[in-house]
N, C-alpha and C positions, 0 to 999 in steps of 0.2 A: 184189177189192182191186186187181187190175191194170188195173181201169178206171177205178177210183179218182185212181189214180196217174198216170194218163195223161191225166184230166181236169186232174186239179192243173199237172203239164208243162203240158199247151195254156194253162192257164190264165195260170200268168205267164210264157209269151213275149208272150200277148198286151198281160198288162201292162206289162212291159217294152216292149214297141214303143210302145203308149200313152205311156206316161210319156218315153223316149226323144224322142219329136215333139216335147212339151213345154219340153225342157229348153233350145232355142238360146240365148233371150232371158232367161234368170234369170241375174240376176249378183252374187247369191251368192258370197261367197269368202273363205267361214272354215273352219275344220277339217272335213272329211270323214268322218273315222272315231272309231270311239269306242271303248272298252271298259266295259262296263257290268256290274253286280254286284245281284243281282236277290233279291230275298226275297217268297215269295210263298204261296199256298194253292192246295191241289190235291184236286179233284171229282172222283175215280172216276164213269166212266160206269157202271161193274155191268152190260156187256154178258156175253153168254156164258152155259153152263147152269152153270160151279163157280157163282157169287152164287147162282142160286137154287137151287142145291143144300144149299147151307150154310144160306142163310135158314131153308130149311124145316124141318132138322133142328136146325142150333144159336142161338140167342143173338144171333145177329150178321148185318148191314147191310152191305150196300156204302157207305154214307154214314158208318159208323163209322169208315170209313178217310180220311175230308177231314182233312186235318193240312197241318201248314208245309212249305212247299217251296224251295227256295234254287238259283241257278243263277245262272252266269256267259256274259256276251255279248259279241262281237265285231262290229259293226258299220262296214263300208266304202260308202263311195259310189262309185258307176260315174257316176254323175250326177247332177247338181243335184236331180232327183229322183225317182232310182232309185238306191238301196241293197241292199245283200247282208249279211245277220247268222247267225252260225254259231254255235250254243249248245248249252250242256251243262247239264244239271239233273240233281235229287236227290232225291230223293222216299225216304223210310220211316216206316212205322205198325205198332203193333203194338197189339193188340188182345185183350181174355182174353171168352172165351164158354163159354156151358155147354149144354151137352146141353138140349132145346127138355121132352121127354118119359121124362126115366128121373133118379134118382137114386142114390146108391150106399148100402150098406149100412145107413148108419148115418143115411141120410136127407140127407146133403150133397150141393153139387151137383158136376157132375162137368165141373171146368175144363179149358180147354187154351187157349193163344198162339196166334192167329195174324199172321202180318208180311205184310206186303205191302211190296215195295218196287221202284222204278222209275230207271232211269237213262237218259233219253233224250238221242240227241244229233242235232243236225238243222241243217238252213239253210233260211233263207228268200229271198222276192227283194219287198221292200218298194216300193213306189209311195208317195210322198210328193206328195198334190194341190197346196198351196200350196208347193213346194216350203222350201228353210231361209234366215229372215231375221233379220238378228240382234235378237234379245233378242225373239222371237216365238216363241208358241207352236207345239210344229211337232203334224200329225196326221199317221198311216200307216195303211195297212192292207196285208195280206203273205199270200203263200200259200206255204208251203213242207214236205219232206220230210227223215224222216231214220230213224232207226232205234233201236228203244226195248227196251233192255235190264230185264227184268223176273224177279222172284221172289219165289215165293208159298209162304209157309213153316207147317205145322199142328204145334203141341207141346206133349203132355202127354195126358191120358186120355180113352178115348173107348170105346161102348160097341158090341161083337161081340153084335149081335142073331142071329148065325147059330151061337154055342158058350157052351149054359149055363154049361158048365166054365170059363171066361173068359171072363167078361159085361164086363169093366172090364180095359182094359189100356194101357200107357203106348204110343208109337210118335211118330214123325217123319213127316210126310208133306212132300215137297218139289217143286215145278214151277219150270221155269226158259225163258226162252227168249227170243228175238230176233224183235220183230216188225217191220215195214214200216209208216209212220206218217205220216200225210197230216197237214195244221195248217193253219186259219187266223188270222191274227193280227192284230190290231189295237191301236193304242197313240196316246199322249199326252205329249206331252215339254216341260217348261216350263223356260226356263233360268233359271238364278241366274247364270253368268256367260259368258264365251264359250267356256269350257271346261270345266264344269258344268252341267249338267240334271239334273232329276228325273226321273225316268219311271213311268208306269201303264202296264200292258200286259194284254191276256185274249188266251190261245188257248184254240182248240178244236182237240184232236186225237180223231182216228180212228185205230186201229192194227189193224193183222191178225190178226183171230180164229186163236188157234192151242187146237191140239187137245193135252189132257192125260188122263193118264192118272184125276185128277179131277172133266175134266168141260172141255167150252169157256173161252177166257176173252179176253177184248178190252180190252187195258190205256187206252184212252184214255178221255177226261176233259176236263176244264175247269180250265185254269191262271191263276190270276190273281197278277199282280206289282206290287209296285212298289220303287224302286231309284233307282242315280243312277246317270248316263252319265258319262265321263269323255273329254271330244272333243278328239281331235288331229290 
């Protein structure tokens, strides 16, 4: 992961200096910054051994967990076209599966919840090729890092293949943890007025495999948005 991270650094100074050379001659000169309000869907990647520990025994997908996602954005310009955006998203699913191979006494199957849910917060550093002209459409693409707050919650019964005497019993199982989270990002912003856009955006993140007491797990995935900017 630390060379991950260090690819991503190298990566947008160099953008930034790219974009930097660029900007002398654009003269652009409408609002800067924005704030933006984002609703969107979210791709679990299903890296790590918990997914396929659970696939095998219960009911349940890493792709069961694609659901809505919603998140808030700040976006500043340094330059006509180099931008800096700081965001916070939300992410929770919840999920009921059943035992892949056992039933319970009376031949019913044997449920339990699982949640997953995500809170990442992060910045990016934006490169804007045509830089911003009004009432045009603008393109970006962005490379940035942040830090992705995650927990993985199991509730309700489950089956002790190791004690006849309690074959079926109720329990909580919980993982929680902070991982390091690389993104790239790319987006589309069409305006309706000079203080108004729409916005599409996809990221891709990567986040640091962390080890539980479960089993591996690598929260990242595939974010896709869309939203209105609100530029000042």
């Amino acid at each position: 992961m630390r060379r991950k991270t260090t690819s991503i650094a190298v990566a947008i100074l160099m953008l930034g200096g790219l974009a930097t050379a660029a900007d002398a001659a654009d003269p652009y000169r409408g609002p800067r910054s924005a704030f933006q309000l984002r609703m969107g869907y979210y791709l679990p990647s299903g890296g790590g051994t918990l997914w396929d520990d659970v696939e095998q025994r219960f009911t349940l997908d890493s792709s069961d967990f694609d659901d809505v996602t919603w998140g808030v954005s700040f976006v500043g310009g340094i330059s006509p076209q180099v931008e800096v955006g700081f965001h916070l998203d939300w992410y929770e699913e919840t999920v009921r599966s059943q035992e892949r191979n056992y039933l319970d006494m009376d031949g019913f199957p044997i449920l339990h919840d699982t949640t997953f849910s995500q809170f990442p917060i992060g910045v990016d550093l934006r490169f804007v090729p045509g830089g911003r002209r009004p009432g045009k459409p603008v393109f970006y693409l962005g490379l940035g890092a942040g830090l992705n707050f995650w927990d993985y919650e199991e509730v309700g019964d489950f089956v002790n293949e190791d004690d006849p005497a309690l074959p079926i019993y109720f329990s909580v199982f919980e993982v929680s943890g902070e991982s390091l989270e690389g993104r790239a990002v790319a987006g589309l912003e069409f305006p309706v007025s000079p203080a108004f856009n729409v916005i599409f955006e996809g990221r891709y993140t990567f986040a640091e495999e962390e080890q539980t007491f479960l089993g591996t797990i690598e929260p990242g995935g595939t974010w896709l948005f869309a939203g209105a900017s609100f530029r000042f």
